[in-house]
TORVEXRO-365598 format. One record per residue (C-alpha): chain; x, y, z; residue number from 1. Coordinates in nm, 2 decimals, always signed. Layout:
<r><gukol>A</gukol><px>X</px><py>Y</py><pz>Z</pz><drenba>NUM</drenba></r>
...
This chain:
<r><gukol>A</gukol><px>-1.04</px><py>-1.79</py><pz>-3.58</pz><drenba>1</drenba></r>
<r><gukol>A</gukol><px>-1.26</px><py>-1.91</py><pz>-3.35</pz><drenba>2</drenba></r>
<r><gukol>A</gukol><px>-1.40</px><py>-1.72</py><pz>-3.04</pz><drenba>3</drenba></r>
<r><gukol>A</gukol><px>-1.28</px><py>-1.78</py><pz>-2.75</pz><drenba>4</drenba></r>
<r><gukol>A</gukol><px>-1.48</px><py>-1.94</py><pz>-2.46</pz><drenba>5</drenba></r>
<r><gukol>A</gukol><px>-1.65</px><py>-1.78</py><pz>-2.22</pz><drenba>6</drenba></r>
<r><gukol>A</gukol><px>-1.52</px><py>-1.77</py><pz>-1.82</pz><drenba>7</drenba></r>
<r><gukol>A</gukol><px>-1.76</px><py>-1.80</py><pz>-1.54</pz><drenba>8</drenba></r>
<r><gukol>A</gukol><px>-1.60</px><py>-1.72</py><pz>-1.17</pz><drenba>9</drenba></r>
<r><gukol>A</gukol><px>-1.89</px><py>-1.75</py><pz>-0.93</pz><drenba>10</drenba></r>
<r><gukol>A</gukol><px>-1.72</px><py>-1.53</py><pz>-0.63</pz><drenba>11</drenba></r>
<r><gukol>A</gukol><px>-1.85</px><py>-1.68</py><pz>-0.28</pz><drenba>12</drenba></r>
<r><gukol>A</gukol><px>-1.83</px><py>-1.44</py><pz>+0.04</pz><drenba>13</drenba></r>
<r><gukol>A</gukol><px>-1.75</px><py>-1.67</py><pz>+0.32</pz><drenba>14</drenba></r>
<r><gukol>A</gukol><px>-1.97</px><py>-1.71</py><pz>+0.66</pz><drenba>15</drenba></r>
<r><gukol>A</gukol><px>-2.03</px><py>-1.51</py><pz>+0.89</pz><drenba>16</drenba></r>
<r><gukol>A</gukol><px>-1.71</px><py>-1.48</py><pz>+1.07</pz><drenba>17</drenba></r>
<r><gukol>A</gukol><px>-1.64</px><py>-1.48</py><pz>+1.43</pz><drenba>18</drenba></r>
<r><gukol>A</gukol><px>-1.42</px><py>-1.14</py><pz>+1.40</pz><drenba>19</drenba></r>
<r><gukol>A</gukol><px>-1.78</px><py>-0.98</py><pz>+1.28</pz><drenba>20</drenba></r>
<r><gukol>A</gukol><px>-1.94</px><py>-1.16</py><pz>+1.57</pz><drenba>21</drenba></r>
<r><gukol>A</gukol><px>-1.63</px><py>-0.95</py><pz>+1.81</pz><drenba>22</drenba></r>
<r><gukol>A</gukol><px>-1.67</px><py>-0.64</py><pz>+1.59</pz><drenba>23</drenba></r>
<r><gukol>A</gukol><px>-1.28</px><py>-0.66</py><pz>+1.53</pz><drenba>24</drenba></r>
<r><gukol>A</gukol><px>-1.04</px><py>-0.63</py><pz>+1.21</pz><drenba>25</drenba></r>
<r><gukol>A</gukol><px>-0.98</px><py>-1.03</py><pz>+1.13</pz><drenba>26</drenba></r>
<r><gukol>A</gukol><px>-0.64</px><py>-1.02</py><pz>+0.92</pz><drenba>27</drenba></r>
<r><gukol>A</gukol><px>-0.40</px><py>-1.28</py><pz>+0.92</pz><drenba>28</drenba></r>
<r><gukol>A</gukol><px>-0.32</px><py>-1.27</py><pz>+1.27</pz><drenba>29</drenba></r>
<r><gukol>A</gukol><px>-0.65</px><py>-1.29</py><pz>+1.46</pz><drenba>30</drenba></r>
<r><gukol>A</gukol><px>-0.92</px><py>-1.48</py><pz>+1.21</pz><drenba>31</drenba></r>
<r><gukol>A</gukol><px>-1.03</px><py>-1.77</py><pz>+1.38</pz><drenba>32</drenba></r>
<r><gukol>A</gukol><px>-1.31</px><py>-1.89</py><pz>+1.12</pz><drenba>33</drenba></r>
<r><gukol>A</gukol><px>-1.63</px><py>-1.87</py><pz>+1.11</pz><drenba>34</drenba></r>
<r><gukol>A</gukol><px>-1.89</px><py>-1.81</py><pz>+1.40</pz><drenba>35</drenba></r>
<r><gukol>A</gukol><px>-2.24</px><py>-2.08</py><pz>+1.46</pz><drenba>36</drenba></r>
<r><gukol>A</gukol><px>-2.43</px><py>-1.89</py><pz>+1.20</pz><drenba>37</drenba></r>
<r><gukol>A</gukol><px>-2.12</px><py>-1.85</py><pz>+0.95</pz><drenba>38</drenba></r>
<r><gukol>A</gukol><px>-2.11</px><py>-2.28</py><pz>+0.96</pz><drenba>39</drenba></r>
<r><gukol>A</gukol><px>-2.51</px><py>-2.26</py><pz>+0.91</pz><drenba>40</drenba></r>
<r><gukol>A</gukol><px>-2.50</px><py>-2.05</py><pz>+0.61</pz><drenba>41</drenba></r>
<r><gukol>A</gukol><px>-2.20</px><py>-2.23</py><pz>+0.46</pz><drenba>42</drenba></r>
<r><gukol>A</gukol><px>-2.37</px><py>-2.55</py><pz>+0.56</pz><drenba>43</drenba></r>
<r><gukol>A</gukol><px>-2.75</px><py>-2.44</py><pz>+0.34</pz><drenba>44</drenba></r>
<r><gukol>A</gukol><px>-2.51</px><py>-2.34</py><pz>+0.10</pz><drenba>45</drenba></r>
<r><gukol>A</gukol><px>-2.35</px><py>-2.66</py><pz>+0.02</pz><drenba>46</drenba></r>
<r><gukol>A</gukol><px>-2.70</px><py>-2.85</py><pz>+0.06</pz><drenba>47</drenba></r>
<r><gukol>A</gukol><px>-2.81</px><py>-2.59</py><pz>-0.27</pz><drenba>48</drenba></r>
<r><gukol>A</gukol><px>-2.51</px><py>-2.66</py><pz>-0.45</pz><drenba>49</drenba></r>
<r><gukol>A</gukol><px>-2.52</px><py>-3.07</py><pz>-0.37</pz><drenba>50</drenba></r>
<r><gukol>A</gukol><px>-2.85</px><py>-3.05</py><pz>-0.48</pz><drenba>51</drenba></r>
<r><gukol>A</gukol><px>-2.79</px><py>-2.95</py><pz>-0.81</pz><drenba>52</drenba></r>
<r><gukol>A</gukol><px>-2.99</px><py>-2.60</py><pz>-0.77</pz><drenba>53</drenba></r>
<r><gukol>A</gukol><px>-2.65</px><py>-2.39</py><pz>-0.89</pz><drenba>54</drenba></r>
<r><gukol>A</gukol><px>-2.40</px><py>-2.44</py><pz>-1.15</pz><drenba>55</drenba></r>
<r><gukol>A</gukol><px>-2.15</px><py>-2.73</py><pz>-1.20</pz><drenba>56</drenba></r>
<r><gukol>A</gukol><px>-1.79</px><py>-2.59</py><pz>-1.11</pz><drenba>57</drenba></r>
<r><gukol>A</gukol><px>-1.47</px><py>-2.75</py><pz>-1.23</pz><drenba>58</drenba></r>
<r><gukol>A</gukol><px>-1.24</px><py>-2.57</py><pz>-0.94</pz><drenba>59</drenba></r>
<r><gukol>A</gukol><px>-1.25</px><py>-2.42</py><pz>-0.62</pz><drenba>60</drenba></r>
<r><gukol>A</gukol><px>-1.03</px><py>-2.19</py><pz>-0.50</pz><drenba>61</drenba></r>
<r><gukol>A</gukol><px>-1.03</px><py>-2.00</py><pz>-0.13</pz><drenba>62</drenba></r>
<r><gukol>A</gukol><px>-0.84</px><py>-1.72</py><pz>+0.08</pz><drenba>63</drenba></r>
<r><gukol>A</gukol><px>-0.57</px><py>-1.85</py><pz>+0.28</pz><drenba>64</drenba></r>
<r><gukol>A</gukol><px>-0.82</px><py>-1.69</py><pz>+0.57</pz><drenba>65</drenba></r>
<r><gukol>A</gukol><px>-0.94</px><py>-1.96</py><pz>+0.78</pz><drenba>66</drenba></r>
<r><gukol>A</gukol><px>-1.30</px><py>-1.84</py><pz>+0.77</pz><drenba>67</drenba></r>
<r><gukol>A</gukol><px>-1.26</px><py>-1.85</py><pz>+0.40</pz><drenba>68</drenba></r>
<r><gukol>A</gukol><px>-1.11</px><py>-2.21</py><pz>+0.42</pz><drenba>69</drenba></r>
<r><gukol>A</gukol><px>-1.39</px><py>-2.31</py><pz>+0.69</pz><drenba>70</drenba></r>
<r><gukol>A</gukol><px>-1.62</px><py>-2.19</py><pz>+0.39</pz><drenba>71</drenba></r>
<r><gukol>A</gukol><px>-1.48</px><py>-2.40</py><pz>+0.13</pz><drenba>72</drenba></r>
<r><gukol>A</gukol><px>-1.42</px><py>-2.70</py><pz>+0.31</pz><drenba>73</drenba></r>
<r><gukol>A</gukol><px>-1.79</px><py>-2.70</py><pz>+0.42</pz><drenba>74</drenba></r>
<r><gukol>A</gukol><px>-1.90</px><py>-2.63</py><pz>+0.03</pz><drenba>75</drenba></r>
<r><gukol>A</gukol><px>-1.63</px><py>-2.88</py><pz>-0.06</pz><drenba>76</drenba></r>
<r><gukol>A</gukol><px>-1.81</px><py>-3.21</py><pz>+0.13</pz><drenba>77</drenba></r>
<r><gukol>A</gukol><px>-2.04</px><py>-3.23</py><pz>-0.18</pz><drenba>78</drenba></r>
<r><gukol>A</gukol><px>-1.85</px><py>-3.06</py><pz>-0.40</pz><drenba>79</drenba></r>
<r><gukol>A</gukol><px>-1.57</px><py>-3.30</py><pz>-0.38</pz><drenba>80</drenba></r>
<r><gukol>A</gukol><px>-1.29</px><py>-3.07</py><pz>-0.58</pz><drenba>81</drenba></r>
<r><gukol>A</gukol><px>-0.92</px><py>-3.04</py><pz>-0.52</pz><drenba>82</drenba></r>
<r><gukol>A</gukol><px>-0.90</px><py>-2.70</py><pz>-0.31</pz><drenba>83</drenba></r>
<r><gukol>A</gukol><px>-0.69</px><py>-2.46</py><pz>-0.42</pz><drenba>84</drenba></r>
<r><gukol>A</gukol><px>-0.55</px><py>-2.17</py><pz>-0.19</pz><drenba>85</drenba></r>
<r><gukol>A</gukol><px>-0.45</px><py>-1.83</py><pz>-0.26</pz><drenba>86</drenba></r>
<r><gukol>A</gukol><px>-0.31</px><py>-1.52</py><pz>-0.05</pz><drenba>87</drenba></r>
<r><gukol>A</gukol><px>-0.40</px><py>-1.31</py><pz>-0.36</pz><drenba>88</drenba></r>
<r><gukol>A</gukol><px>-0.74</px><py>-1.40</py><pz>-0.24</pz><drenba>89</drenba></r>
<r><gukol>A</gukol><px>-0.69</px><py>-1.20</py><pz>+0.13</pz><drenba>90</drenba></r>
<r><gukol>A</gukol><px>-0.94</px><py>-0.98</py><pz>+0.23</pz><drenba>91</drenba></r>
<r><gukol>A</gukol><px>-0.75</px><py>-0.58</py><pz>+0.28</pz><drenba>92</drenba></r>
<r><gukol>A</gukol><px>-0.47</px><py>-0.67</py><pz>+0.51</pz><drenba>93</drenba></r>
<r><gukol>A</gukol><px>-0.57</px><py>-0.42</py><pz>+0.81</pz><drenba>94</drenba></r>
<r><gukol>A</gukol><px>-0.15</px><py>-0.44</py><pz>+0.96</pz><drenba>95</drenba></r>
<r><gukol>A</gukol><px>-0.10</px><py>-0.30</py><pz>+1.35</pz><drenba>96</drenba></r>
<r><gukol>A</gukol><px>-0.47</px><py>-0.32</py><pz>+1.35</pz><drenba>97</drenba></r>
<r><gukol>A</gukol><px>-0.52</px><py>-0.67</py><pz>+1.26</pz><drenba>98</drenba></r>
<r><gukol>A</gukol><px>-0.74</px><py>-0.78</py><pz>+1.60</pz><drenba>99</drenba></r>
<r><gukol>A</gukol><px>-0.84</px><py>-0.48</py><pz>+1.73</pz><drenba>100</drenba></r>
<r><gukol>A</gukol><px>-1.17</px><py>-0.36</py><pz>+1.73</pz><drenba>101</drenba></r>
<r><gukol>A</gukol><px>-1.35</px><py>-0.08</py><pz>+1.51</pz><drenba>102</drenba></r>
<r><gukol>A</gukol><px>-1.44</px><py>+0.16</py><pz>+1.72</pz><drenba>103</drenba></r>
<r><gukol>A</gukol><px>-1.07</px><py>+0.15</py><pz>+1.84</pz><drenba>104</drenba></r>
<r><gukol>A</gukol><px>-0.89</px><py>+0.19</py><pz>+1.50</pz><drenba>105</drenba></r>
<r><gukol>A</gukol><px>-0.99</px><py>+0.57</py><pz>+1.46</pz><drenba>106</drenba></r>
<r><gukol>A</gukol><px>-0.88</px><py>+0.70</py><pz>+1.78</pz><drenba>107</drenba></r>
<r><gukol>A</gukol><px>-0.57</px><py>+0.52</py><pz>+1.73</pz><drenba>108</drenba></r>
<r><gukol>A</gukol><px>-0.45</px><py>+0.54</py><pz>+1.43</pz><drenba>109</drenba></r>
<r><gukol>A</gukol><px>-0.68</px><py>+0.82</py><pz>+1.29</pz><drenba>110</drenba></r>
<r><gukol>A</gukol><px>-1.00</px><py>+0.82</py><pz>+1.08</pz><drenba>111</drenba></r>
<r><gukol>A</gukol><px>-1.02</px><py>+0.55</py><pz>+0.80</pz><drenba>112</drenba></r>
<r><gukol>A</gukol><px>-1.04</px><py>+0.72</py><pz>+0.51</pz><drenba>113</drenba></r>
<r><gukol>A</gukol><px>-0.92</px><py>+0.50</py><pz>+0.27</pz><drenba>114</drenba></r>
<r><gukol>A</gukol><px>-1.05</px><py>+0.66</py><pz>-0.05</pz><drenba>115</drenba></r>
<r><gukol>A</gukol><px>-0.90</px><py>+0.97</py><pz>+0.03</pz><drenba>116</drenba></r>
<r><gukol>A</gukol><px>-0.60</px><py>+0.85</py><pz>+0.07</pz><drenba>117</drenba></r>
<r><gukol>A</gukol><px>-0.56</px><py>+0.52</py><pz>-0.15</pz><drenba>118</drenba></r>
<r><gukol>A</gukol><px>-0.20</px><py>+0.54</py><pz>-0.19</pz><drenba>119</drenba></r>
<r><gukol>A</gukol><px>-0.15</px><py>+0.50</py><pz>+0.24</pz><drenba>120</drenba></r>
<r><gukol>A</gukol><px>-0.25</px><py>+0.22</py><pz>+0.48</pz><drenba>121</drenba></r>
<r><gukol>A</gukol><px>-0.52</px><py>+0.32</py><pz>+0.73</pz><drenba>122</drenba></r>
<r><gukol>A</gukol><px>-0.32</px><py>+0.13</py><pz>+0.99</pz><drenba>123</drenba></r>
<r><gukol>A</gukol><px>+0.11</px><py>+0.08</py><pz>+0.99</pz><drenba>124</drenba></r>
<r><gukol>A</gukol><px>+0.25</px><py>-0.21</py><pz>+0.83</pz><drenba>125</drenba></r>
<r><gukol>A</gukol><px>-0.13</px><py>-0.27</py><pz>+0.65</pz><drenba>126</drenba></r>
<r><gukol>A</gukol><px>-0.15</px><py>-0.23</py><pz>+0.26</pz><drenba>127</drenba></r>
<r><gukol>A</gukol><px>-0.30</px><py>+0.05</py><pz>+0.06</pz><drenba>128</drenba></r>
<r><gukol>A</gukol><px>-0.62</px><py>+0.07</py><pz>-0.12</pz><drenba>129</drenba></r>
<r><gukol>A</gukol><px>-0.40</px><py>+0.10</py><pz>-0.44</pz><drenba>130</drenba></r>
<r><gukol>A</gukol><px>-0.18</px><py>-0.19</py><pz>-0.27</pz><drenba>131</drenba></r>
<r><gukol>A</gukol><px>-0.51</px><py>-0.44</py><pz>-0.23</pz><drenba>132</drenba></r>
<r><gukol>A</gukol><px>-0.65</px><py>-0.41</py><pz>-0.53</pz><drenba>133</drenba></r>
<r><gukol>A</gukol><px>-0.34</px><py>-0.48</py><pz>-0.79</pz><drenba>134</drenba></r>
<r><gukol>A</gukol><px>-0.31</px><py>-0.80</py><pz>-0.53</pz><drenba>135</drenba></r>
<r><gukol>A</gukol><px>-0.66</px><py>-0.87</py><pz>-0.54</pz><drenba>136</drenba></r>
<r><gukol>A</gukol><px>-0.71</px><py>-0.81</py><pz>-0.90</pz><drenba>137</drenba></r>
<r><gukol>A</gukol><px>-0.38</px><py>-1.04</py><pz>-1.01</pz><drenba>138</drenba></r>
<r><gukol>A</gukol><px>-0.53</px><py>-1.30</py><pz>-0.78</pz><drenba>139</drenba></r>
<r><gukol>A</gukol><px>-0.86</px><py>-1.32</py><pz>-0.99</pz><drenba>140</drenba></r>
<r><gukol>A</gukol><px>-0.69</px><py>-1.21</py><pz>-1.34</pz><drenba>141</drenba></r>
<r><gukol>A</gukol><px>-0.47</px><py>-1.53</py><pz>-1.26</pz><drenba>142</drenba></r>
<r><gukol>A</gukol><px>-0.75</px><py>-1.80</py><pz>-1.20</pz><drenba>143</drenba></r>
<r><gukol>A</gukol><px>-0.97</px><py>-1.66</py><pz>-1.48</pz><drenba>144</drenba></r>
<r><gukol>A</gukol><px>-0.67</px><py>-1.74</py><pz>-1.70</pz><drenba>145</drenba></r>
<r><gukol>A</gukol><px>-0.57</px><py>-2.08</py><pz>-1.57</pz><drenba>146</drenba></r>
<r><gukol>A</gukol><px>-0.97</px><py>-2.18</py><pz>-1.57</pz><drenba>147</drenba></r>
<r><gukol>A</gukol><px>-1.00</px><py>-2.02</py><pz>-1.93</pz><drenba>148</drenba></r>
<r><gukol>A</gukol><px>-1.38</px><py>-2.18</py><pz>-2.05</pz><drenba>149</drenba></r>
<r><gukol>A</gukol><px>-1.45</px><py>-2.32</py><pz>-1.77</pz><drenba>150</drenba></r>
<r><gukol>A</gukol><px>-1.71</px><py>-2.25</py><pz>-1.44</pz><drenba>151</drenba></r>
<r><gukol>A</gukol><px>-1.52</px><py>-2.20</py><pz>-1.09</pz><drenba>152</drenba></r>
<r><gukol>A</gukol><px>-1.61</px><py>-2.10</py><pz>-0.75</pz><drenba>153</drenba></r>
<r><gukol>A</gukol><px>-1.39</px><py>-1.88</py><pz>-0.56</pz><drenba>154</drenba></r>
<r><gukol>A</gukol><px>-1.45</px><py>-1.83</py><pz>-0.14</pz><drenba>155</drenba></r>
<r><gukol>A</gukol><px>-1.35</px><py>-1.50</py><pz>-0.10</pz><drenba>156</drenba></r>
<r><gukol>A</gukol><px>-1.45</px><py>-1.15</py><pz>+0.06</pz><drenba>157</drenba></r>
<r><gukol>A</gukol><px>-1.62</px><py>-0.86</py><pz>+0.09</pz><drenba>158</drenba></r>
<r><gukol>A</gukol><px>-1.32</px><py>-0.61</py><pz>-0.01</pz><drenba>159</drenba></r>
<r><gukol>A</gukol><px>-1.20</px><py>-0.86</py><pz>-0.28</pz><drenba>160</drenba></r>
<r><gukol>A</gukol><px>-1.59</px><py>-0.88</py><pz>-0.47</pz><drenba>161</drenba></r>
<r><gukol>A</gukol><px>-1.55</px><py>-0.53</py><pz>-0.45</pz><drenba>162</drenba></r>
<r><gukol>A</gukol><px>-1.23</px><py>-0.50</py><pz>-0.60</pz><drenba>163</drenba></r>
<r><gukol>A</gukol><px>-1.38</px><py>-0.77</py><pz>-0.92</pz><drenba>164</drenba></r>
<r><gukol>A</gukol><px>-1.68</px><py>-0.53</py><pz>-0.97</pz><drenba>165</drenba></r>
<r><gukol>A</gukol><px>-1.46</px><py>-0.23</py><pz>-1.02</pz><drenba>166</drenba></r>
<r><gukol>A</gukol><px>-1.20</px><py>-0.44</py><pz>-1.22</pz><drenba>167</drenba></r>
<r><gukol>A</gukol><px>-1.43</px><py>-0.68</py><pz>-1.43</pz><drenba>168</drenba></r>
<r><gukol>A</gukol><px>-1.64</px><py>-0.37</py><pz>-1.55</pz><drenba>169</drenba></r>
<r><gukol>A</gukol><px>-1.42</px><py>-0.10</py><pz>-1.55</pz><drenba>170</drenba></r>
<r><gukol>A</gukol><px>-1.55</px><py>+0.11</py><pz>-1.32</pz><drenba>171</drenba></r>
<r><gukol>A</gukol><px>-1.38</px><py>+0.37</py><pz>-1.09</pz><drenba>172</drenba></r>
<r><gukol>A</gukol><px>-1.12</px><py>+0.21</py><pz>-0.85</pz><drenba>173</drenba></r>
<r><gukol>A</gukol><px>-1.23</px><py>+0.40</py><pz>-0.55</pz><drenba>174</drenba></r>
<r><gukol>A</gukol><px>-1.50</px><py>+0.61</py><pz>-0.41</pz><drenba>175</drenba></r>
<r><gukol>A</gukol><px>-1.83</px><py>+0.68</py><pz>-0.62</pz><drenba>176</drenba></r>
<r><gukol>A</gukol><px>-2.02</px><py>+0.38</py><pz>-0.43</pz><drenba>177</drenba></r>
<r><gukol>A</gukol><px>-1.99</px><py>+0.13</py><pz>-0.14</pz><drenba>178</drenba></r>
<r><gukol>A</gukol><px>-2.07</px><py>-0.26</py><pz>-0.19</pz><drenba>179</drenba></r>
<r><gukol>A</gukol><px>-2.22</px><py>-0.44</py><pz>+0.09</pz><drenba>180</drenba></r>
<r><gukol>A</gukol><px>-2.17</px><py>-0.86</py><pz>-0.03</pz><drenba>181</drenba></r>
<r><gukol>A</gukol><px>-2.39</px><py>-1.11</py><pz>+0.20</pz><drenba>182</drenba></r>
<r><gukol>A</gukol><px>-2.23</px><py>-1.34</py><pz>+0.39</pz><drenba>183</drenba></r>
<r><gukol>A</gukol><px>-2.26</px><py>-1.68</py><pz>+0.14</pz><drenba>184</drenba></r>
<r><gukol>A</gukol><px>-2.40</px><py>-1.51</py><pz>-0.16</pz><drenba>185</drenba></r>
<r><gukol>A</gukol><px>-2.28</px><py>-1.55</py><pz>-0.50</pz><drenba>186</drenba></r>
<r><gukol>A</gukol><px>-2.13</px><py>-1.29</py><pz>-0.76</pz><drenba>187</drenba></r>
<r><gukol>A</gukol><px>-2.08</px><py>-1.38</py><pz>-1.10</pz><drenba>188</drenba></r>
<r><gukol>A</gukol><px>-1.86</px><py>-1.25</py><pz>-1.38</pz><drenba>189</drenba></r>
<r><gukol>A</gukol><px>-1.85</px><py>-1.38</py><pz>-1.72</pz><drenba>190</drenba></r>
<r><gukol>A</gukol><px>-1.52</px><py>-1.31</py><pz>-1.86</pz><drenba>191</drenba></r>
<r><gukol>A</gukol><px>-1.48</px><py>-1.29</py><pz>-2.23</pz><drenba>192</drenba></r>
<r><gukol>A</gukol><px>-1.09</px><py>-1.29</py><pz>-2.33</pz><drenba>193</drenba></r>
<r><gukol>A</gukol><px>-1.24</px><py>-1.26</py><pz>-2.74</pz><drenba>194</drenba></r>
<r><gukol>A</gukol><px>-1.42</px><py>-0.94</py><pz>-2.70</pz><drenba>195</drenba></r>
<r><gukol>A</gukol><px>-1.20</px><py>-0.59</py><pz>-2.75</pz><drenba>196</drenba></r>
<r><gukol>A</gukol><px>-1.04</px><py>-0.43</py><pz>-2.51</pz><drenba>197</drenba></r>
């Protein structure tokens, strides 16, 4: 039997967004894209990729978040590829504090402390830590099986790259370190369905 082929999902952190910009949690409700410098970084971005200075791709995928669309749609006018969307692909839904600011959640709702706690939402109606990452992770397990030998780009998140480092190498699902993912950089994981589990 022959091996199988090698997966390459090149993870994208979307622009700057305008919710960083207003210091607010940008869920579902109150995301409105990405801010000037966000469309400037997605913008050099594409001009790297058109350019033929990073890998071909066969797919692109994105968060249903607009300033995850707004990414891909940018990379996407010389990448020319069908765009695929995914909610799997959401960054940590933030519930009852979706819009509000930071500093604000704490006093509200009480502190953050969502490693201590994986299991509850840091704000009501928001998911778990637990919660996220079996949504996150079935997200990416998903495309790496439809895309099976083959190089795609998924526009993404922070809390979702996280969530593929811990999963991808099997490292501890919470606590132990923090990850802090540039706005438009690139993560890559090169899954290998042959080797043993």
């Amino acid at each position: 039997m022959g091996s199988s082929p090698l997966t390459r999902l090149l993870l994208v952190r979307h622009g700057e967004s305008e919710a960083t910009v207003k210091r607010i949690f940008g869920g579902e409700l109150s995301c409105t894209g990405l801010s000037d410098l966000g469309r400037r970084q997605s913008e050099a971005l594409r001009d790297r990729w058109g350019d033929g200075m990073l890998p071909a791709i066969s797919a692109l995928y994105t968060s249903t978040l607009p300033r995850a669309i707004e990414t891909a749609e940018i990379l996407n006018q010389r990448l020319e590829l069908e765009l695929t969307s995914s909610a799997d692909l959401v960054e940590h839904r933030p519930g009852e504090a979706d819009g509000l600011p930071f500093a604000d959640v704490g006093e509200r709702y009480g502190p953050i402390d969502v490693n201590g706690r994986p299991y509850h939402p840091f704000a009501p109606g928001g998911e778990s830590l637990v919660d996220f990452q079996a949504r996150a992770t079935g997200g990416l397990e998903a495309i790496a099986a439809a895309q099976a030998g083959k190089t795609v780009a998924i526009v993404c998140h922070g809390g979702v790259i996280d969530v593929a480092f811990r999963h991808f190498l099997d490292l501890p699902r919470r606590g132990h370190f923090d990850l802090s993912t540039l706005n438009t950089s690139i993560t890559e994981f090169v899954v290998d369905d042959s080797a043993p589990q």
